[in-house]
N, C-alpha and C positions, 0 to 999 in steps of 0.2 A: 725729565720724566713727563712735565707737560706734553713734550714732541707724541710723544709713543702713546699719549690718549690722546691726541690730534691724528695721527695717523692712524688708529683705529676707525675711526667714524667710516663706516662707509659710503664711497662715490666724494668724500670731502676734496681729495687730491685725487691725482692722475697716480700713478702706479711709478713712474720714476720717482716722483718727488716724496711718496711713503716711504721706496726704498731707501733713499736719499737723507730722511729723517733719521729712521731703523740706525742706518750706519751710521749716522755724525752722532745721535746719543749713544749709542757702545764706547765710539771710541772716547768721547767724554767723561762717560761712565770708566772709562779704564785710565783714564788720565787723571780725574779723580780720587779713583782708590791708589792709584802707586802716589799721589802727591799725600795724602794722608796715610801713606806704608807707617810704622813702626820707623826704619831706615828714616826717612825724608823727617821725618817727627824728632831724630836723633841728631842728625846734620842742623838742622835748622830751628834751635831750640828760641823758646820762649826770651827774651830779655829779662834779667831779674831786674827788679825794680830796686 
């Protein structure tokens, strides 16, 4: 989340490397949300103590 209010600033970065931000936190953002799915939470439960 940091990245995408660093990459807002303007004139902070060149125009690749905002891009370049944009896309690696999505894809994080998406890698993420399926690792905390419902699914992934079911396979890979808690240890009972």
């Amino acid at each position: 989340m940091i990245t995408l209010v660093m990459a807002a600033i303007p004139g902070l970065y060149p125009v690749w490397m905002i891009t370049e931000q944009i896309v690696f936190s999505l894809i994080m953002i998406g890698v993420g949300d399926f690792l905390t799915s419902d699914h992934m939470r079911e396979v890979f439960r808690k240890p009972e103590s």
